[in-house]
C-alpha positions as CSV (number, residue, x, y, z in Angstrom):
1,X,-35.1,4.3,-29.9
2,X,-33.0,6.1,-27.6
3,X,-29.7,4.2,-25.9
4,X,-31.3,4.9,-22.7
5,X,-34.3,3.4,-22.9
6,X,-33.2,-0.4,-23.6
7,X,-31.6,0.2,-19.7
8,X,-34.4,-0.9,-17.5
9,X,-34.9,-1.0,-13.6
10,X,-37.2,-2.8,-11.8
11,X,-38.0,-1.9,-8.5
12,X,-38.5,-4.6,-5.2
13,X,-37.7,-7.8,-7.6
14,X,-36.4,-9.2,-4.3
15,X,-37.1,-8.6,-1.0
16,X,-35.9,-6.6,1.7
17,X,-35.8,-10.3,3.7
18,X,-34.3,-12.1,1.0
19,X,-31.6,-8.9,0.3
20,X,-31.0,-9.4,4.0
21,X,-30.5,-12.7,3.7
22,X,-28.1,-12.4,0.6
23,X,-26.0,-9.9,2.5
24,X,-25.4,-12.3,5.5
25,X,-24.2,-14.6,2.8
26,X,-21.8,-12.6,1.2
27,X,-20.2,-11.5,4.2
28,X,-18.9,-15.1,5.1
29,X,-18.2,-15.9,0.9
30,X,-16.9,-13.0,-0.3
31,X,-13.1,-13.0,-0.8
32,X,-10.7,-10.6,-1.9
33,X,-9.9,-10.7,-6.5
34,X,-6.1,-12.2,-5.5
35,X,-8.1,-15.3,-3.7
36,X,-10.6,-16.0,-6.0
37,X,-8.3,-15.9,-9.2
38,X,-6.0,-17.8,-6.7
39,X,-8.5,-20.7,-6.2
40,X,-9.4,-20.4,-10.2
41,X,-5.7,-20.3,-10.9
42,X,-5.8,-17.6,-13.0
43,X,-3.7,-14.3,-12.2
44,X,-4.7,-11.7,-10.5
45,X,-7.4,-9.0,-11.8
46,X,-5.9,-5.3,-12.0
47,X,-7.2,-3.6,-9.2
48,X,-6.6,-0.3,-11.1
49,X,-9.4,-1.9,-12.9
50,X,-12.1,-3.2,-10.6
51,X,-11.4,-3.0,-6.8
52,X,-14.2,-5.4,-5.3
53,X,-15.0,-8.3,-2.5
54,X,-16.1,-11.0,-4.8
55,X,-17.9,-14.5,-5.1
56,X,-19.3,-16.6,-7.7
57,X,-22.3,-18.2,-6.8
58,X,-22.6,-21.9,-7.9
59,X,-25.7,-23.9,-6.9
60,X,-24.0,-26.8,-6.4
61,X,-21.8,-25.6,-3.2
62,X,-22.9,-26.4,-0.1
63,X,-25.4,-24.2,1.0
64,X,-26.1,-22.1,-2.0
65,X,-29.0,-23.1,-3.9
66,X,-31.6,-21.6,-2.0
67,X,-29.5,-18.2,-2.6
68,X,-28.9,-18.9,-6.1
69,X,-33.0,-19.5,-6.4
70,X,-33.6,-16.2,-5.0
71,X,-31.4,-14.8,-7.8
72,X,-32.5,-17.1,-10.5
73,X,-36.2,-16.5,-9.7
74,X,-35.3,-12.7,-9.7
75,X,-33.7,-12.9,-13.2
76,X,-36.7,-14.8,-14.4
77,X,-39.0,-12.2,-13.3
78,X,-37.1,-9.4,-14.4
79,X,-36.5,-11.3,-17.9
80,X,-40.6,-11.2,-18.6
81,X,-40.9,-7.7,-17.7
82,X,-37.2,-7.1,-20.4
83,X,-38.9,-9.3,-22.9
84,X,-42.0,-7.1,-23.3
85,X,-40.2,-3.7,-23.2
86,X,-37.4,-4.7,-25.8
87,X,-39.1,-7.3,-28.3
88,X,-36.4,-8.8,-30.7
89,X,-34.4,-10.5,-27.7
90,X,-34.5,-13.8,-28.0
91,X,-34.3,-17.0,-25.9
92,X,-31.2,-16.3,-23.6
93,X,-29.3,-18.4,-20.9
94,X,-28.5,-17.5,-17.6
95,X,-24.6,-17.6,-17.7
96,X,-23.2,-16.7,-14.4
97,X,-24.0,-14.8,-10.9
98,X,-21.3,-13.0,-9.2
99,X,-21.8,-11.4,-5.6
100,X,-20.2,-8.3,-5.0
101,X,-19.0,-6.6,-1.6
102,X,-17.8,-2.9,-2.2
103,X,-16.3,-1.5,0.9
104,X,-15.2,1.7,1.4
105,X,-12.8,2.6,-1.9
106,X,-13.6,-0.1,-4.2
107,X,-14.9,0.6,-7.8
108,X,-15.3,-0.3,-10.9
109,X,-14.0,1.7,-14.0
110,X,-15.4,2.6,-17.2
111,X,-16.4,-0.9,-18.6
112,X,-18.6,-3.0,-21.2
113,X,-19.5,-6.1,-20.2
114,X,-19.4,-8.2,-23.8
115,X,-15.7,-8.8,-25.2
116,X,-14.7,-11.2,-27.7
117,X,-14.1,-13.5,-25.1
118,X,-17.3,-12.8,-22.9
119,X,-20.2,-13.6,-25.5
120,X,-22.7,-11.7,-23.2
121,X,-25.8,-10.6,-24.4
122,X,-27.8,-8.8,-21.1
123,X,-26.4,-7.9,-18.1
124,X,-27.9,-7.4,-14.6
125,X,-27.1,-6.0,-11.8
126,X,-28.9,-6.2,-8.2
127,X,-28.4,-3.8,-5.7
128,X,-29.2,-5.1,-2.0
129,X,-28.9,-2.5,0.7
130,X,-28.7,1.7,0.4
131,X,-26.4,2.1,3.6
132,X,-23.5,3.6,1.7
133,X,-22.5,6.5,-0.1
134,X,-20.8,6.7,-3.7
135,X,-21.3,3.3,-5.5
136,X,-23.3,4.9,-8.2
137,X,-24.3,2.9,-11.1
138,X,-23.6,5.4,-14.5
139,X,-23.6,4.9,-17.9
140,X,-21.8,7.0,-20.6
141,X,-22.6,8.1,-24.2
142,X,-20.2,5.3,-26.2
143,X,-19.5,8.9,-28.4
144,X,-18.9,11.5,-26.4
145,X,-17.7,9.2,-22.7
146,X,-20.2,12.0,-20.9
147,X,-22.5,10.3,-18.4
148,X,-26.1,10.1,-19.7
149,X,-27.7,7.7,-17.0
150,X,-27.1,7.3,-13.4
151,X,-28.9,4.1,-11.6
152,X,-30.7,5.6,-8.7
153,X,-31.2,1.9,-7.2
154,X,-32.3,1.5,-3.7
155,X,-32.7,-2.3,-2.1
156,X,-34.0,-4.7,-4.4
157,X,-34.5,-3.1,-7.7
158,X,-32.8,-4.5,-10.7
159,X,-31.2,-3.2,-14.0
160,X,-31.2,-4.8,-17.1
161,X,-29.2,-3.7,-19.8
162,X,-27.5,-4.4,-23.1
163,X,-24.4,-5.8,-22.4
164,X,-21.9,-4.4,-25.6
165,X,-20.3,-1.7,-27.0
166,X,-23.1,1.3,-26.3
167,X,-23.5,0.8,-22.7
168,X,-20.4,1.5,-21.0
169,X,-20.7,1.7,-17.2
170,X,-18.8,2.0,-14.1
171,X,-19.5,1.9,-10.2
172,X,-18.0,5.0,-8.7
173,X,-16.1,4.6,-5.6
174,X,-17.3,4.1,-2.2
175,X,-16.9,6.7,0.6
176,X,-18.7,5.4,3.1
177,X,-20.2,1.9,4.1
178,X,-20.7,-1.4,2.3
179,X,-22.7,-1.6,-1.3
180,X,-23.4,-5.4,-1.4
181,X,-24.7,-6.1,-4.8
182,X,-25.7,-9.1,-7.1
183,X,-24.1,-9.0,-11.1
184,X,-25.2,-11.6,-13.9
185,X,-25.7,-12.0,-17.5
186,X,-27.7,-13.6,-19.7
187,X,-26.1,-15.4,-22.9
């Protein structure tokens, strides 16, 4: 098996309506990285690193579960589809959804997801409009750091994806509008 082909997208796994819908939320929750570590108290994320609008999405705050349910319900959907293409997966657990708001100039570098900290197994990533330029999804050879893959996603599709060491990723900047776009991963 190729690297490639354990990276799958699914197309429409939520709605135009329901992306809509998610948008509107993230534009009143989404918060600059200095607030949200600030609430957390943690530091500061480097923002050399990953430049976003972000917001973790916990069904118990007021008025979120019926947007965490369109995510969740997503996930489950897209996890059937997964389980069939990649067979030895196992039973995995929803671990956390983050909502992310790229404006013009944010990014996010060459990255894995999994660390010896982050025990992550799949990740996910929703994409929820296409009014923007830059943004792309793209995934490098772990050998070689060339680009092998990039995520043509348009509003509601979905990648899945291994989350370790052989899938290294990164959002290229924006250069024009707002990417609003949905990341989880399954433990």
């Amino acid at each position: 098996m190729l690297v490639q082909e354990a990276i799958l997208k699914i197309e429409n796994i939520i709605t135009k309506d329901n992306c809509k819908k998610m948008i509107s939320y993230m534009d009143e929750h989404c918060k600059t990285k200095a607030e949200v570590m600030g609430k957390l108290g943690r530091a500061e994320t480097d923002t050399k690193t990953r430049d976003v609008l972000s917001h973790w999405l916990n069904p118990n705050d007021y008025g979120a579960p019926a947007y965490y349910k369109i995510v969740e319900d997503a996930i489950k959907e897209a996890m059937i589809k997964y389980s069939k293409h990649i067979k030895f997966l196992g039973r995995l657990h929803l671990h956390e959804i983050n909502l992310l708001k790229y404006e013009k100039g944010n990014f996010y570098i060459k990255h894995v997801d999994q660390s010896s900290s982050l025990n992550r197994t799949l990740s996910i990533i929703i994409n929820l409009n296409e009014e923007y330029e830059g943004g792309d999804v793209l995934f490098f050879n772990p050998v070689t750091g060339m680009i092998y893959s990039k995520a043509d996603l348009k509003a509601g599709d979905i990648i899945l994806f291994p989350s370790n060491f052989l899938y290294p990723h990164q959002v290229t900047p924006i250069t024009k509008g707002v990417r609003y776009s949905i990341v989880s991963w399954l433990t």
